[in-house]
GUMI-733156 format. One record per residue: residue in one letter; z, y, x of N, C-alpha, C, CB in turn. Coordinates in nm, 4 decimals. Each point is the difference from the previous one (the first is absolute). Glycine has a CB too. Layout:
{residu=a; nup=Z; nnorth=Y; neast=X; caup=Z; canorth=Y; caeast=X; cup=Z; cnorth=Y; ceast=X; cbup=Z; cbnorth=Y; cbeast=X}
...
***
This chain:
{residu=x; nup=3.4848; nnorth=-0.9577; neast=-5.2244; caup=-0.0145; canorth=0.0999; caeast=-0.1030; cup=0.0078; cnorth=-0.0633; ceast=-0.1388; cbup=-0.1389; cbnorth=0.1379; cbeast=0.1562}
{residu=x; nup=0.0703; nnorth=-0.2288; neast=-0.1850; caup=0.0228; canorth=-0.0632; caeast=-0.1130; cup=0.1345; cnorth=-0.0851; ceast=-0.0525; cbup=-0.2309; cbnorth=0.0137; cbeast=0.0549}
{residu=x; nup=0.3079; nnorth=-0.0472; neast=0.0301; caup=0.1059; canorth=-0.0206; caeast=0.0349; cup=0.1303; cnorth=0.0939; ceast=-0.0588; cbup=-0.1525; cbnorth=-0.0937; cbeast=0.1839}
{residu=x; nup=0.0873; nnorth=0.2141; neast=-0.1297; caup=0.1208; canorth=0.0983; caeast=-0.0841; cup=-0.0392; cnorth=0.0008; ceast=-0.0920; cbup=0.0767; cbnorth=0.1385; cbeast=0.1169}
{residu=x; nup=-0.1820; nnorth=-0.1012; neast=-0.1289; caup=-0.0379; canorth=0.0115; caeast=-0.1768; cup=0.0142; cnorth=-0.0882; ceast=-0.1036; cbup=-0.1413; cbnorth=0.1049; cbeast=0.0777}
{residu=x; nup=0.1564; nnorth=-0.2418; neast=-0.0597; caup=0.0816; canorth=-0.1255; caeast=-0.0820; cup=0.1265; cnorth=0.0227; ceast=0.0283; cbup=-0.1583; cbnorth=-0.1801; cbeast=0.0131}
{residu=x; nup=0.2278; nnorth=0.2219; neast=0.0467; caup=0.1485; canorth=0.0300; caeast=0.0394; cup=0.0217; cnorth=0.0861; ceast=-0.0814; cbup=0.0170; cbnorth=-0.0402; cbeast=0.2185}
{residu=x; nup=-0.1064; nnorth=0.1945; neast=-0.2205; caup=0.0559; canorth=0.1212; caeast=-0.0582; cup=-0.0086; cnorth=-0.0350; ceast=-0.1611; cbup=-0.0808; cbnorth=0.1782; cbeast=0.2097}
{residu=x; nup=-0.0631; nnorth=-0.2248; neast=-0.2482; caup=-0.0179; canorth=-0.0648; caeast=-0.1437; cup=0.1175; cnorth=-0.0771; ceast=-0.0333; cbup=-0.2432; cbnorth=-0.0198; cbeast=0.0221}
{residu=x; nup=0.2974; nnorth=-0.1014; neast=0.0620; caup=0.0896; canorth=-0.0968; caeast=-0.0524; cup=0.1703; cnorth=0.0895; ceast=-0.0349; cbup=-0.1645; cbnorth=-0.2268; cbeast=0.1669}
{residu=x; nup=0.1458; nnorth=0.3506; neast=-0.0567; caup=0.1471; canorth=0.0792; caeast=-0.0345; cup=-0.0172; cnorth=0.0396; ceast=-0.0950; cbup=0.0743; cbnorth=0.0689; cbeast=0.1686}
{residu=x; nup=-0.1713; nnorth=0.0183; neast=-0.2269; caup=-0.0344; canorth=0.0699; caeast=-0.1264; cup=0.0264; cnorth=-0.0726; ceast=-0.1190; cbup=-0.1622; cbnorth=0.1083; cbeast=0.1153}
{residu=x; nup=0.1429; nnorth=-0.2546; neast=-0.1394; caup=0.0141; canorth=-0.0674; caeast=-0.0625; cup=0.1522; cnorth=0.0083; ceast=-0.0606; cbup=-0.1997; cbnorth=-0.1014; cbeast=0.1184}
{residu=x; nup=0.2454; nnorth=0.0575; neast=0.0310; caup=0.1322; canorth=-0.0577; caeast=-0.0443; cup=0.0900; cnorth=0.1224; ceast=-0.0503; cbup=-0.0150; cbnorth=-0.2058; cbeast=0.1768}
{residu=x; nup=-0.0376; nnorth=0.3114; neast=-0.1148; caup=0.0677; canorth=0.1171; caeast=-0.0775; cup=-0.0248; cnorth=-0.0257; ceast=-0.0794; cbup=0.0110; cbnorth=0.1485; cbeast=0.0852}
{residu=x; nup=-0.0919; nnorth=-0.1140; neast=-0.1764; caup=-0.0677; canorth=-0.0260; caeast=-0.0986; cup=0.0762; cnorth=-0.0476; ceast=-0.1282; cbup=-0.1638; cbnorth=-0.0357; cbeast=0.1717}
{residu=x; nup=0.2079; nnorth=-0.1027; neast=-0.1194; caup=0.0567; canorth=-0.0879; caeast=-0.0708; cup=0.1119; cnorth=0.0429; ceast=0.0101; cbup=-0.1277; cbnorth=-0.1655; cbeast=0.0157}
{residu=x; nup=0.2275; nnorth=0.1581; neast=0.0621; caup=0.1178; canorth=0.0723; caeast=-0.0112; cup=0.0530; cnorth=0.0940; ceast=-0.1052; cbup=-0.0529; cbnorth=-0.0351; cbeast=0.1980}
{residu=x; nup=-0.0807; nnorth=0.1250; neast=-0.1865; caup=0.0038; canorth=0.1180; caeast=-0.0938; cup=-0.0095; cnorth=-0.0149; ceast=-0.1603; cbup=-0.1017; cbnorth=0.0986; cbeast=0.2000}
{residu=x; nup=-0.0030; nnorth=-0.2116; neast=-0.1954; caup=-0.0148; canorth=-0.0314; caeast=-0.1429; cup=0.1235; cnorth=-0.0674; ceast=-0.0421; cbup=-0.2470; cbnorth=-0.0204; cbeast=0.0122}
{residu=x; nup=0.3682; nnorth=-0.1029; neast=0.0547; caup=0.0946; canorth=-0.0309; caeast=-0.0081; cup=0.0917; cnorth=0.1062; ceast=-0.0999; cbup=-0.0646; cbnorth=-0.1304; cbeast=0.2245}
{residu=x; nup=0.1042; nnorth=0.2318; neast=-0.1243; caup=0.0655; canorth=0.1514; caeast=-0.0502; cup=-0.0004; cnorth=0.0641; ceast=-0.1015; cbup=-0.0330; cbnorth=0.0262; cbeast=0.1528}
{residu=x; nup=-0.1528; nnorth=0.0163; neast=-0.1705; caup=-0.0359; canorth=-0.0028; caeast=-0.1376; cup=-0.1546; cnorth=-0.0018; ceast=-0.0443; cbup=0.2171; cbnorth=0.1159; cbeast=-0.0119}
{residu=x; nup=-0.2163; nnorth=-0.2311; neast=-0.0501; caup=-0.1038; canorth=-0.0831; caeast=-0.0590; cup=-0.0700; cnorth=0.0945; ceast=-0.0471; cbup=0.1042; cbnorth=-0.1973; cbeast=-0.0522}
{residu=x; nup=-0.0580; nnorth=0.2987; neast=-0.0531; caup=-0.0890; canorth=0.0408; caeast=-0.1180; cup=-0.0318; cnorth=0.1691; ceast=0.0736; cbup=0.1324; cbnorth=-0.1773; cbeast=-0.2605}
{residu=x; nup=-0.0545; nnorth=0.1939; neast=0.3720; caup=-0.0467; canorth=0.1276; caeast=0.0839; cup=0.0317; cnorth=0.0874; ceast=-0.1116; cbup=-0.2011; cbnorth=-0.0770; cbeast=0.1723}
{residu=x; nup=0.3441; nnorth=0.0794; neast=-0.1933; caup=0.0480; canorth=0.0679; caeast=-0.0999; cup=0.0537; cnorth=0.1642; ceast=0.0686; cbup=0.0674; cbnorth=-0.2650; cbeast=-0.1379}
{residu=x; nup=-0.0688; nnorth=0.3654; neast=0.1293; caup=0.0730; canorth=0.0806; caeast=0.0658; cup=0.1364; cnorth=-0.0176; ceast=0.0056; cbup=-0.1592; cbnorth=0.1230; cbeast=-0.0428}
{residu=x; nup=0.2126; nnorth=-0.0526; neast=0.1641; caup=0.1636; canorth=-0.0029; caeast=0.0465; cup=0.1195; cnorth=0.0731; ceast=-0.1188; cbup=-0.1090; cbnorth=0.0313; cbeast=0.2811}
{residu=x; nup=0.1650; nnorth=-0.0602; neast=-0.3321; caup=0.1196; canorth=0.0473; caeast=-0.0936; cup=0.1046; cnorth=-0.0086; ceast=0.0742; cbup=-0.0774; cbnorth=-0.0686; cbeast=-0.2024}
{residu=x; nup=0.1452; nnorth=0.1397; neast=0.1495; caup=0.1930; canorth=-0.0193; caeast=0.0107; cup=0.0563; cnorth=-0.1258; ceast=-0.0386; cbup=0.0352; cbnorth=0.2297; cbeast=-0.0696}
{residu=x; nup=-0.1084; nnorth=-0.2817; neast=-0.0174; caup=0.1083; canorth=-0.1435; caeast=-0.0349; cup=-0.1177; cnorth=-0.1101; ceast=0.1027; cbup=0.1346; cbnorth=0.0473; cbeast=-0.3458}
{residu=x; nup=-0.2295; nnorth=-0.0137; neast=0.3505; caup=-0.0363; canorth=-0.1092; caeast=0.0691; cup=0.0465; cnorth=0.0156; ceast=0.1800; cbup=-0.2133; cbnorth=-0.0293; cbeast=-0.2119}
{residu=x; nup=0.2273; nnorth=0.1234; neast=0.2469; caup=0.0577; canorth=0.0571; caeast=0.1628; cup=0.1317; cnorth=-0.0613; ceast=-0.0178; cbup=-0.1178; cbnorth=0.2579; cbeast=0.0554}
{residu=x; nup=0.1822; nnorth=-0.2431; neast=-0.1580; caup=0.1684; canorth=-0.1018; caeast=-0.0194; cup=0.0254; cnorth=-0.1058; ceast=0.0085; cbup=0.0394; cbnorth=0.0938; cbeast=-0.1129}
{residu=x; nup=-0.1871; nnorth=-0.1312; neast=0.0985; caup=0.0068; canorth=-0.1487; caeast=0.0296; cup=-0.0260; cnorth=-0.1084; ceast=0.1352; cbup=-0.0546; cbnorth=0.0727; cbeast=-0.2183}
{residu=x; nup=0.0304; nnorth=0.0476; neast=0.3458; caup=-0.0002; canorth=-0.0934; caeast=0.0840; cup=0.1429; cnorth=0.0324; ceast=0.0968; cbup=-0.2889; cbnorth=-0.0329; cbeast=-0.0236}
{residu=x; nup=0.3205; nnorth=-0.0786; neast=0.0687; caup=0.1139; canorth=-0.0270; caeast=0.0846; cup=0.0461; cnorth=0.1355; ceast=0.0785; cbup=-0.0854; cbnorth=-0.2534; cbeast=0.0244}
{residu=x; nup=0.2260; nnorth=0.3087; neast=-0.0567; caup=0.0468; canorth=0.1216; caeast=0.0628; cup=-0.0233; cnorth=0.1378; ceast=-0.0454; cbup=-0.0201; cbnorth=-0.1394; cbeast=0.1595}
{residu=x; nup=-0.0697; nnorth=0.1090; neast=-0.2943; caup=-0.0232; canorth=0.1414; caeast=-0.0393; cup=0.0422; cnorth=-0.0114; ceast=-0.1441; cbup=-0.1994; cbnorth=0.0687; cbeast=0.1665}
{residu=x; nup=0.2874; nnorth=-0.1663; neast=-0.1790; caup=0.0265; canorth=-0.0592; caeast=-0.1240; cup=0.1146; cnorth=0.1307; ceast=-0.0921; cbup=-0.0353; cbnorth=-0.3036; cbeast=0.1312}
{residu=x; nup=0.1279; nnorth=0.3617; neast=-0.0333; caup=0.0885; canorth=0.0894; caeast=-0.0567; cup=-0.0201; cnorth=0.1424; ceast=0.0031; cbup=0.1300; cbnorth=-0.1637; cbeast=0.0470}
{residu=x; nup=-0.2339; nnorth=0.2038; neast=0.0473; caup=-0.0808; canorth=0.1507; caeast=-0.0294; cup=-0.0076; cnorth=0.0648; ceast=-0.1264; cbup=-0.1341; cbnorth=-0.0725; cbeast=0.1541}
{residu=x; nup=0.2186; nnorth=0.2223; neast=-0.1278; caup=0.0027; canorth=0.0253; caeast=-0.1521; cup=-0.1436; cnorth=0.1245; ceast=-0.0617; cbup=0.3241; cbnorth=-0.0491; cbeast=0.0319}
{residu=x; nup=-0.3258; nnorth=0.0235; neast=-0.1449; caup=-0.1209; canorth=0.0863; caeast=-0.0503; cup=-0.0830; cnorth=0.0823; ceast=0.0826; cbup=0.1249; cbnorth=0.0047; cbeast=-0.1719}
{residu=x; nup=-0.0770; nnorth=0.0772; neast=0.2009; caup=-0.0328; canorth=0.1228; caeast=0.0824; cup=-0.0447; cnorth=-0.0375; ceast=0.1310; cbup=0.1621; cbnorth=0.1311; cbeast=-0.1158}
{residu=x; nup=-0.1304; nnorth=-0.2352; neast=0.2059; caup=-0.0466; canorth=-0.0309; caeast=0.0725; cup=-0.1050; cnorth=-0.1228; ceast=0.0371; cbup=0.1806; cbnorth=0.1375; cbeast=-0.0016}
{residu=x; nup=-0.1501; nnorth=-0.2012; neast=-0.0705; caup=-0.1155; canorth=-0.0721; caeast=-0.0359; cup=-0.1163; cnorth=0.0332; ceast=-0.0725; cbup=0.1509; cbnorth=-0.1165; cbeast=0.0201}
{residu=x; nup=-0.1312; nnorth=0.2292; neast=-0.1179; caup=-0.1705; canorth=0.1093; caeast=-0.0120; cup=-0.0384; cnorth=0.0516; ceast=0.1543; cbup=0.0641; cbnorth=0.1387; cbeast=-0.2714}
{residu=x; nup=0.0195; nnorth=-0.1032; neast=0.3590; caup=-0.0550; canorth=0.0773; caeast=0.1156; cup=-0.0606; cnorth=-0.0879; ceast=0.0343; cbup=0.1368; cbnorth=0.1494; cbeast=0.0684}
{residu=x; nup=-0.1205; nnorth=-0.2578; neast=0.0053; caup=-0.0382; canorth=-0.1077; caeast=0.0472; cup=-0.1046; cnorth=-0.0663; ceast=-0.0377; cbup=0.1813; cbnorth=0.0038; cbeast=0.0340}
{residu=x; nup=-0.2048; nnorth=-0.0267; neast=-0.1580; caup=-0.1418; canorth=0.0055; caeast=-0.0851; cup=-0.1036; cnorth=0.1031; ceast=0.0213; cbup=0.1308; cbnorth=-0.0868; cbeast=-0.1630}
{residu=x; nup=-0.0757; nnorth=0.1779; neast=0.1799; caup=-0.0500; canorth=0.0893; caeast=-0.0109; cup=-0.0868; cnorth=0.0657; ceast=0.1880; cbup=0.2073; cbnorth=0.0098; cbeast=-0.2698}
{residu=x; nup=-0.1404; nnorth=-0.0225; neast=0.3128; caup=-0.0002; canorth=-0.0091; caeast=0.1581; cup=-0.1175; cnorth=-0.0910; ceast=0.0629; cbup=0.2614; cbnorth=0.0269; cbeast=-0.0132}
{residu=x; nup=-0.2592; nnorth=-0.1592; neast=-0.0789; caup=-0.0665; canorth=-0.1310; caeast=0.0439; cup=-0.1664; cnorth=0.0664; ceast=-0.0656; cbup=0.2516; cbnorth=-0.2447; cbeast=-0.0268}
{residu=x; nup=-0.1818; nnorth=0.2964; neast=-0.0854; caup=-0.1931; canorth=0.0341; caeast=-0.0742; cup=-0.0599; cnorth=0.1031; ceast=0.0974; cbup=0.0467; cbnorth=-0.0038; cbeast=-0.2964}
{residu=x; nup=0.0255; nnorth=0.1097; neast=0.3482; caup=-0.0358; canorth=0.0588; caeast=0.0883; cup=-0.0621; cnorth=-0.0148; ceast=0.1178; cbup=0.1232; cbnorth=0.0489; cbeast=-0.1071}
{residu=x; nup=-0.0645; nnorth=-0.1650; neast=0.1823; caup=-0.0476; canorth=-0.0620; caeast=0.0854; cup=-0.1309; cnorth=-0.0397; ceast=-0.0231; cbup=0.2028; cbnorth=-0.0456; cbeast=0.0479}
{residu=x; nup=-0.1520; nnorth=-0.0358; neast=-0.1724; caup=-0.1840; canorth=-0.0970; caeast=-0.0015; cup=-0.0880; cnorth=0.0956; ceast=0.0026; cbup=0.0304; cbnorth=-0.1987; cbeast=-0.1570}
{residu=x; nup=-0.0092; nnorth=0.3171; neast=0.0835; caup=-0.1133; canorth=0.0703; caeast=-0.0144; cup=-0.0348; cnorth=0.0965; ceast=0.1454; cbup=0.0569; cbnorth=-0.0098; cbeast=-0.2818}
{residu=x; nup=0.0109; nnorth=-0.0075; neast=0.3272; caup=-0.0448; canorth=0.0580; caeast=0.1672; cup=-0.0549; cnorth=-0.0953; ceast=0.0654; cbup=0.1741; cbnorth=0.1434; cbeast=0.0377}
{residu=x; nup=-0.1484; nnorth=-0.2952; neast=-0.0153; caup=-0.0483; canorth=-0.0918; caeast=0.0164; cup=-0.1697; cnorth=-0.0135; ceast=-0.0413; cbup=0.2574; cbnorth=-0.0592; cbeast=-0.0140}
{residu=x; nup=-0.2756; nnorth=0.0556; neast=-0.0953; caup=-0.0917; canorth=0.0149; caeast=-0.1143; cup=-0.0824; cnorth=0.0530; ceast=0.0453; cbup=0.1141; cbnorth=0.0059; cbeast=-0.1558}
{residu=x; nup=-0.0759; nnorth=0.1404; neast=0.1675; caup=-0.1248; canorth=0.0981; caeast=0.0876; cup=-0.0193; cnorth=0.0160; ceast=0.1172; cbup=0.0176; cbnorth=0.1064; cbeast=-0.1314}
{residu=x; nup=0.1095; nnorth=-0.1577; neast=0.2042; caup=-0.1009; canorth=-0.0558; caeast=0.1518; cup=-0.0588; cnorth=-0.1422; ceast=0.0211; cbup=0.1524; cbnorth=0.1477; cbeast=0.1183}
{residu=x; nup=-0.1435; nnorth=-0.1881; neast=-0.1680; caup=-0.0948; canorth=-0.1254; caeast=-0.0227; cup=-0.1215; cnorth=0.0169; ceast=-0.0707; cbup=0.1873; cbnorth=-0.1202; cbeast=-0.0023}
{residu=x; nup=-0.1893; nnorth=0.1910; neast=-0.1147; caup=-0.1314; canorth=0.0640; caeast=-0.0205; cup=-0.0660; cnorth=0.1006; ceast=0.0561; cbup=0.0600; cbnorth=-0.0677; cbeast=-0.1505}
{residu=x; nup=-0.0436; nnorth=0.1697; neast=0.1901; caup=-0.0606; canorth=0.1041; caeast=0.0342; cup=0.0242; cnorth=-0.0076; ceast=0.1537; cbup=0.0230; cbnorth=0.1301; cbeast=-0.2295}
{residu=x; nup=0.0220; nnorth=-0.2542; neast=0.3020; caup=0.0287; canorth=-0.0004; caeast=0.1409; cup=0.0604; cnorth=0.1044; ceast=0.1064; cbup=-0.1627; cbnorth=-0.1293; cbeast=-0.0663}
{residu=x; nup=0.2342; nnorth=0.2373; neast=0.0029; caup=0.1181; canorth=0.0521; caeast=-0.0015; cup=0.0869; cnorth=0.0785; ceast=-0.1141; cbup=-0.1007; cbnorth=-0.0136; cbeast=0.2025}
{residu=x; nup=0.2067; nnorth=0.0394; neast=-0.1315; caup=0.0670; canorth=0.0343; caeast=-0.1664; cup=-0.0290; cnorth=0.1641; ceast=0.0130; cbup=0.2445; cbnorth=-0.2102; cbeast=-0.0446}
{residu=x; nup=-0.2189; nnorth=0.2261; neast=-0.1401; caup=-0.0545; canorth=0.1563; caeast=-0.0005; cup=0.0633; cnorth=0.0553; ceast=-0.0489; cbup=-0.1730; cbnorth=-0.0121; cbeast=-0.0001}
{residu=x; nup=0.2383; nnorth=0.1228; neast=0.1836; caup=0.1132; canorth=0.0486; caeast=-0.0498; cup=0.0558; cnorth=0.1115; ceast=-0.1126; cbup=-0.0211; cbnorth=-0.0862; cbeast=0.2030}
{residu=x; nup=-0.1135; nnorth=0.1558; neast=-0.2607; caup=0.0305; canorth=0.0635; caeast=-0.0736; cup=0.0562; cnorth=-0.0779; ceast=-0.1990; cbup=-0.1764; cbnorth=0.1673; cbeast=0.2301}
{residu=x; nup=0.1320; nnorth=-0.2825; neast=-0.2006; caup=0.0352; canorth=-0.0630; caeast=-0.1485; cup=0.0929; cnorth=-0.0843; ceast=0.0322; cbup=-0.2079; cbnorth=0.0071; cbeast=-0.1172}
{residu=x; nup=0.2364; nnorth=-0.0220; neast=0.2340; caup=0.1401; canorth=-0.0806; caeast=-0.0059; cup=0.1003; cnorth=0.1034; ceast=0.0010; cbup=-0.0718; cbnorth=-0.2094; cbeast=0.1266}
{residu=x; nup=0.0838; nnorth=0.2620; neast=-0.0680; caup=0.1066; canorth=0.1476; caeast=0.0010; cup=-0.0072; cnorth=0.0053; ceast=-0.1666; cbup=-0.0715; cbnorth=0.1791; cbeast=0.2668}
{residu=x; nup=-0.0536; nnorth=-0.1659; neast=-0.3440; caup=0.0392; canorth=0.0718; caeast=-0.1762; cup=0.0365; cnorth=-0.1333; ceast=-0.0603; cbup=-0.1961; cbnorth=0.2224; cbeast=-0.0528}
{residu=x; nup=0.1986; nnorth=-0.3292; neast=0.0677; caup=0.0715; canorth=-0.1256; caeast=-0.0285; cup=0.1520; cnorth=-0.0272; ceast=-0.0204; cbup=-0.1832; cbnorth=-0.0463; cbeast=0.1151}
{residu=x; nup=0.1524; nnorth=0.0849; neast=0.0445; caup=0.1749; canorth=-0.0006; caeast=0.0217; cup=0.0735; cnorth=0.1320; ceast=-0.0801; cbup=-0.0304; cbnorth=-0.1128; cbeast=0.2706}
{residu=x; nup=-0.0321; nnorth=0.2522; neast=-0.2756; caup=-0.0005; canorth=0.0974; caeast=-0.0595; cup=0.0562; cnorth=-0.0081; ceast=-0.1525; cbup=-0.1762; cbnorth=0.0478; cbeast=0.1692}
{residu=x; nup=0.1063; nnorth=-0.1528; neast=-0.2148; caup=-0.0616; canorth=0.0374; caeast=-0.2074; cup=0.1475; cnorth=-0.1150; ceast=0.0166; cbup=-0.3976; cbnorth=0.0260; cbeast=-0.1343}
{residu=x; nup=0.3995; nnorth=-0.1361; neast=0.2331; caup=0.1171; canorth=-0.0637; caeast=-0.0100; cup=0.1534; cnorth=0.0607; ceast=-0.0164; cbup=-0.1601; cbnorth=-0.1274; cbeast=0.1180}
{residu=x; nup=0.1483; nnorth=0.1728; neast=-0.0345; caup=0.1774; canorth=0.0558; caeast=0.0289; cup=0.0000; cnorth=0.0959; ceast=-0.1445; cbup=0.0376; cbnorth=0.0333; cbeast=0.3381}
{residu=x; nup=-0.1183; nnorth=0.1162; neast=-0.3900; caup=0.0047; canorth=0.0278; caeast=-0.1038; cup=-0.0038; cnorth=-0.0469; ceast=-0.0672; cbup=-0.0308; cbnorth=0.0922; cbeast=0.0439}
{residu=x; nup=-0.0170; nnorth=-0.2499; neast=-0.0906; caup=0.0443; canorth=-0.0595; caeast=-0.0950; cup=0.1150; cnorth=-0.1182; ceast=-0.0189; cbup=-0.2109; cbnorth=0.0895; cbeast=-0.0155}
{residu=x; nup=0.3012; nnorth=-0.0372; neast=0.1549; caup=0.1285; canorth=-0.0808; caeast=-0.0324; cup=0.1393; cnorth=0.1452; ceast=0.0397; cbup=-0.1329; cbnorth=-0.3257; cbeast=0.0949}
{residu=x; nup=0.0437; nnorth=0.4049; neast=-0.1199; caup=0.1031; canorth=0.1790; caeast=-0.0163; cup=-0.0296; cnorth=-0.0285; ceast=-0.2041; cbup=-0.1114; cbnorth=0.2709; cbeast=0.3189}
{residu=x; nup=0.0183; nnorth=-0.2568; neast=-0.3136; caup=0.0230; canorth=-0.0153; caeast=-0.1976; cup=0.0231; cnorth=-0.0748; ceast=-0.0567; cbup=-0.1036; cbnorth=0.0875; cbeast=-0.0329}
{residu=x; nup=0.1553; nnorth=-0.2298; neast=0.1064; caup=0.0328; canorth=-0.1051; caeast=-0.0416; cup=0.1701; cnorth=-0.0103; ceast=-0.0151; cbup=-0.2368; cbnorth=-0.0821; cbeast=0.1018}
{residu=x; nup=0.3133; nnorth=0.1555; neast=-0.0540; caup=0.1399; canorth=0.0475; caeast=0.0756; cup=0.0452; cnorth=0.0882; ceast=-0.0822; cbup=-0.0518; cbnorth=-0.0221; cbeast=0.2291}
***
């Protein structure tokens, strides 16, 4: 038992680090910074906001099932919701 638990700690870590690698200052995700990793280099405007945009989404479903130890489907639905209307008035 203790065993995994220096194992699971030592993975956490190395995520960890990885992550800070990526980004140090835990800056939020942009369009020019998404351009900058390998293969997403020629994505044009419009799709590279989705994609940003998609990823924030995620986290934040992530977010609240990790906090609230499941996700809640009524504020992820108005998430995704307030999202898409705000890439209809963005258009």
């Amino acid at each position: 038992m203790n065993q995994e638990k220096e194992e699971n700690t030592g993975r956490i870590i190395l995520v960890d680090a990885k992550l800070e690698s990526v980004n140090p200052f835990k800056e939020a995700l942009t369009v020019e910074k998404l351009k900058t990793f390998e293969g997403l280099e020629n994505l044009n405007e419009e799709e590279a906001k989705q994609i940003v945009n998609d990823i924030h989404t995620l986290c934040g479903v992530i977010y609240d099932f990790l906090t609230e130890g499941s996700v809640n489907k009524e504020s992820t639905s108005e998430t995704i919701n307030n999202d898409n209307n705000q890439q209809k008035q963005a258009a």
